[in-house]
C-alpha positions in Angstrom: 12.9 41.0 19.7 13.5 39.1 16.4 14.0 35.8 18.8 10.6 36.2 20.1 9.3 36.6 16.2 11.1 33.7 15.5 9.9 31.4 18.5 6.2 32.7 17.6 6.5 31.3 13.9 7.9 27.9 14.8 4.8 27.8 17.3 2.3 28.3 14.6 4.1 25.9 12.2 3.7 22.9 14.5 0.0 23.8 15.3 -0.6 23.8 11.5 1.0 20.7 11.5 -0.8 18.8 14.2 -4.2 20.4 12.7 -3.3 18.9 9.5 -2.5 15.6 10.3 -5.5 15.0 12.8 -8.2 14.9 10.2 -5.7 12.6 8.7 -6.2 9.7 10.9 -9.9 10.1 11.3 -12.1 7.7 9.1 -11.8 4.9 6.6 -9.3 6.1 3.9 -7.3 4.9 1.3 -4.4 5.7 2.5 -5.1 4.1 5.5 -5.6 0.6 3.8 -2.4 -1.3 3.5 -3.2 -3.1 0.4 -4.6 -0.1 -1.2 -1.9 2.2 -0.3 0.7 -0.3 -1.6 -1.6 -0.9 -4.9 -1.8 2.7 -5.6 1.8 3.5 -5.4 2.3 0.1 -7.5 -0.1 1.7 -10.3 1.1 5.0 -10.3 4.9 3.7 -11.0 3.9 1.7 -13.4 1.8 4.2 -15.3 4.2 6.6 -15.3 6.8 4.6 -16.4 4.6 2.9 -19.0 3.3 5.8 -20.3 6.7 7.4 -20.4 8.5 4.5 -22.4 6.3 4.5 -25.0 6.3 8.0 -25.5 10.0 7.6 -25.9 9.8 5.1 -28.3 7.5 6.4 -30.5 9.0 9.9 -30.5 12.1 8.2 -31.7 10.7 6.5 -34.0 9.2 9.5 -35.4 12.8 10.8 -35.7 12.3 13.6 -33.0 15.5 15.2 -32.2 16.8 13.8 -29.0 15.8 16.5 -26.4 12.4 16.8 -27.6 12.3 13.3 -27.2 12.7 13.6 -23.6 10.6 16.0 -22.9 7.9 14.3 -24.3 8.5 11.3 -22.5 8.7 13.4 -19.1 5.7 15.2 -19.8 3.8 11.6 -20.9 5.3 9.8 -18.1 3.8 12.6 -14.9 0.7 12.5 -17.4 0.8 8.7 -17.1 1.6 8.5 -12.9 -1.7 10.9 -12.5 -3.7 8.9 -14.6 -3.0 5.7 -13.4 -3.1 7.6 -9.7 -6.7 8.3 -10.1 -7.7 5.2 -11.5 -6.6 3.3 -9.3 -7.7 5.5 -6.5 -11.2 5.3 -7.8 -11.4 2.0 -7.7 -9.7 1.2 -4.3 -12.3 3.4 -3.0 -15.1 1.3 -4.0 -13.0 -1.9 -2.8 -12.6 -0.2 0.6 -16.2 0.7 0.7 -17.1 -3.3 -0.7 -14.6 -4.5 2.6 -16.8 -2.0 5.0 -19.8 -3.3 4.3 -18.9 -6.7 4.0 -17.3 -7.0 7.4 -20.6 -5.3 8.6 -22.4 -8.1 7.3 -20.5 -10.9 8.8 -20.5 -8.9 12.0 -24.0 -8.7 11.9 -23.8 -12.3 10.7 -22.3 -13.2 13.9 -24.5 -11.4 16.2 -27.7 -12.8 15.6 -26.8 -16.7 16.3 -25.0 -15.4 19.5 -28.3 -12.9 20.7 -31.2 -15.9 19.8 -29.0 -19.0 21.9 -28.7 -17.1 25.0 -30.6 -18.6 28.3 -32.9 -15.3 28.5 -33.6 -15.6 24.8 -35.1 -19.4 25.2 -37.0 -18.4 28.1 -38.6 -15.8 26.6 -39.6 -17.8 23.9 -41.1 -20.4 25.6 -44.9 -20.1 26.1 -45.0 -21.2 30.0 -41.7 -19.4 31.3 -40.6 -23.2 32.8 -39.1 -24.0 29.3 -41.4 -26.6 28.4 
């Protein structure tokens, strides 16, 4: 009996799991931009390690025992990583939006040169239907 329980939960954990990551892969995301993605975790490294030095230093410099001193700086530096996180989030999402529309245009760009030179295009256009 308790190997049936136990066979019935590892069934439900994988659907969760596939359930999860299927809405995941659907649409224009962030996370799914390579450059973005890489940015992001770029940014939030550096802000948290920014934020986290400088907390240090000025702690010390304060003359804050030693172990307050780090906790500070921990607490300023995952203050820091989320900071720079949705900042630079924010404005990947715009970029990614900017790209979207952009490779719209130049499809669309594309299109219409393609859809006015075609042999049924210049017939249509010509007053007779010979092309003269």
């Amino acid at each position: 009996m308790a190997k049936n329980k136990s066979d019935a939960k590892s069934k439900n954990k994988g659907d969760k799991k596939s359930k999860k990551g299927k809405g995941a892969a659907d649409g224009i995301s962030v996370a799914g931009h390579p450059r973005a993605a890489a940015q992001v975790r770029r940014a939030k490294g550096f802000g948290g390690i920014t934020f986290f030095l400088i907390t240090a230093y000025f702690s010390y410099k304060a003359g804050v025992p030693g172990d307050q001193v780090a906790v500070r700086a921990l607490i300023a530096g995952i203050g820091g990583y989320l900071l720079a996180w949705m900042c630079s989030v924010t404005v990947w999402r715009q970029l990614v939006l900017a790209e979207l529309k952009a490779a719209i245009e130049s499809g669309r760009a594309r299109m219409e040169p393609v859809a006015a030179g075609t042999p049924a295009a210049i017939e249509a256009a010509a007053p007779d239907g010979d092309g003269k």
